[in-house]
C-alpha positions in Angstrom: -61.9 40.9 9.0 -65.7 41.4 9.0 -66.1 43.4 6.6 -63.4 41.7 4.3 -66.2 39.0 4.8 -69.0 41.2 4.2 -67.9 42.5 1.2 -67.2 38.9 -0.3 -70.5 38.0 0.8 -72.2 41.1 -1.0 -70.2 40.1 -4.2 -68.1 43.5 -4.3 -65.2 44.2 -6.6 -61.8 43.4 -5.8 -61.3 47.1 -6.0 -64.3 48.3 -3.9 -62.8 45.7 -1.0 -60.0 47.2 -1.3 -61.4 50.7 -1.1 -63.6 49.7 1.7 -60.2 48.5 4.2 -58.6 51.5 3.1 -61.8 53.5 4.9 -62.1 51.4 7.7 -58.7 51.6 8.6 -59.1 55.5 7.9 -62.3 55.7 10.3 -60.5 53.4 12.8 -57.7 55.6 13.1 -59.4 59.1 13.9 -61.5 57.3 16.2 -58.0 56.1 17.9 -56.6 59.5 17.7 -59.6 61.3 19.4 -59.2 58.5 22.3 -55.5 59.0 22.1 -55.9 62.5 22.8 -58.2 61.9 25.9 -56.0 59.4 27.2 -53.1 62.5 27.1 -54.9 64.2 29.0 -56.0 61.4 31.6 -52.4 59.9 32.0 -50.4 60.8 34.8 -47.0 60.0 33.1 -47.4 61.4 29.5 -44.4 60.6 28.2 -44.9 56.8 29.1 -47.8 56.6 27.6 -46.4 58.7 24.1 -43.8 55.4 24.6 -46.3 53.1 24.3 -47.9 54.5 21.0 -45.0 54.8 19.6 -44.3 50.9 20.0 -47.7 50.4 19.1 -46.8 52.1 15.9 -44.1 49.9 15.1 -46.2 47.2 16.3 -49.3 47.7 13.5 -47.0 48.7 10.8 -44.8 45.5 11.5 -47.9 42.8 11.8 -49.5 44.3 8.6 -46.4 44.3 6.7 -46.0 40.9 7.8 -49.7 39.9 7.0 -49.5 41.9 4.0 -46.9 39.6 2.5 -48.8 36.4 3.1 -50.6 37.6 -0.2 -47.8 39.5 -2.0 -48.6 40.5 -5.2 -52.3 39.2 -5.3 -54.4 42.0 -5.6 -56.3 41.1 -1.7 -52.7 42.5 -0.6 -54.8 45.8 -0.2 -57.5 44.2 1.7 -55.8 42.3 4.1 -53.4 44.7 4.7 -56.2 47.4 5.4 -58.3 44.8 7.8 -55.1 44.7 9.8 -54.7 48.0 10.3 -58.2 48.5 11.1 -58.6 45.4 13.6 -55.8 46.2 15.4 -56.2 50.0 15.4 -59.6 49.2 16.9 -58.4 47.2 20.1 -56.0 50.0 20.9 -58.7 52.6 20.3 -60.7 50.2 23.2 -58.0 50.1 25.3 -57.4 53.5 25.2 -61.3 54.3 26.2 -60.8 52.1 28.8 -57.8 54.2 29.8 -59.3 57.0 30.0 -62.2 55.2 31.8 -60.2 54.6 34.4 -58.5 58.1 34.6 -55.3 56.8 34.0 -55.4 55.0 37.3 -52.3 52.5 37.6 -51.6 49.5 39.1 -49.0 47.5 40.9 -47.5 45.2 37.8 -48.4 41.3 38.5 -45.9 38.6 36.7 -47.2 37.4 33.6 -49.1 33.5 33.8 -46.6 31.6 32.7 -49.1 29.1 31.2 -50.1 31.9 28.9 -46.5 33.0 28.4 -46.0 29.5 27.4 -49.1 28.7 24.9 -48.3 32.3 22.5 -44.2 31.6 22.6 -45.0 27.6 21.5 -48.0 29.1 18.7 -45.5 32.0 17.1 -43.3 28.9 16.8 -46.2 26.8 15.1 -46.6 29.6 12.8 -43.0 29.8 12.1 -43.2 26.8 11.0 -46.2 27.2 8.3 -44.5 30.3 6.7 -41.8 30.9 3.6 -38.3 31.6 4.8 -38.2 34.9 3.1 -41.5 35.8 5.9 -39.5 34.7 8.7 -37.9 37.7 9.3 -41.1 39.5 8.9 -42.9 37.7 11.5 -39.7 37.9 14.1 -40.2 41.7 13.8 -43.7 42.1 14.1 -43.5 39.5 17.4 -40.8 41.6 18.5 -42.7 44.5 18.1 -45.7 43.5 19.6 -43.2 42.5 22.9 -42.2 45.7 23.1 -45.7 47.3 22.4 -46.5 45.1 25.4 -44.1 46.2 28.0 -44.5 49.9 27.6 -48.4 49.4 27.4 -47.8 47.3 30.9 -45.5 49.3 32.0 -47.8 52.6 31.6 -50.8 49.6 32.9 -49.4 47.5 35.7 -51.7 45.2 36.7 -52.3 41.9 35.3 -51.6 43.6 31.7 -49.0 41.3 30.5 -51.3 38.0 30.9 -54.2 40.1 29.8 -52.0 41.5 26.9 -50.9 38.0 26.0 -53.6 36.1 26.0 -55.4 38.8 23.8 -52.4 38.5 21.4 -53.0 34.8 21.6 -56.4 35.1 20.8 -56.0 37.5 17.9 -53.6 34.9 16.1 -55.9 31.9 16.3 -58.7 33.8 15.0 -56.4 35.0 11.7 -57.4 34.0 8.6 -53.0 32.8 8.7 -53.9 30.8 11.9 -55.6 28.2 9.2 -52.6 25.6 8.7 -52.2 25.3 12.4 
């Protein structure tokens, strides 16, 4: 979202900030391959961690689709829907360093805090609430998709991923420009 800022602050075109997300999202995701592609290498159960892309695939296209129709039709649609991708492309590009920064090392998998469980179930319910019918189903999906983006990530992980996961998760929603009616 910074640069969606940026470029409002520097007066752009409607076009150009659309242009702009388009690239970012581009950069982000060559950035995320090359760590993907380290992480391969580093993981001792390969096929876990091809898992956890895949849901993380599912994941990004889900949330953006979602966000993407919180503007449908305007023509910011491109620009929002391009910050997603590159925001979110961009935490799994630093979670994959840190993957590889660790050698693929995994832990023994700790419960989730149920505190933190609790506070992300209650906000997707506040946003719910603040949404048109039609984006319901939208946002179900992408929520589901983040769950199961979460367990194969924690799965792969162990650890204290899953509060760690959550609380990020709940941290990214507050800080959406959608988070604004809440």
């Amino acid at each position: 979202m910074m640069h969606l800022l940026l470029a409002v602050l520097l007066a752009q075109t409607q076009a150009q900030m659309n242009q702009q997300a388009y690239d970012d999202a581009s950069k982000q995701r060559t950035v995320m391959q090359q760590w993907y592609s380290k992480a391969t290498a580093a993981a001792p159960d390969k096929k876990a961690l091809a898992f956890s892309q895949s849901r993380w695939q599912t994941f990004i296209d889900a949330t953006c689709t979602f966000y993407g129709s919180m503007v449908e039709g305007g023509s910011i649609q491109p620009t929002i829907v391009g910050s997603c991708y590159s925001n979110i492309t961009a935490s799994r590009s630093a979670w994959l360093q840190d993957f590889v920064t660790r050698r693929g090392h995994v832990q023994a998998s700790v419960a989730v805090d149920p505190t933190v469980d609790k506070a992300l179930t209650t906000y997707y319910g506040k946003l719910a609430k603040t949404i048109l019918p039609a984006q319901k189903p939208m946002l179900l999906h992408a929520e589901q998709s983040w769950i199961a983006f979460r367990d194969a990530t924690c799965k792969l992980e162990g650890g204290t991923c899953m509060t760690e996961m959550e609380r990020a998760q709940l941290t990214v929603l507050k800080n959406s420009w959608i988070a604004e009616p809440l």
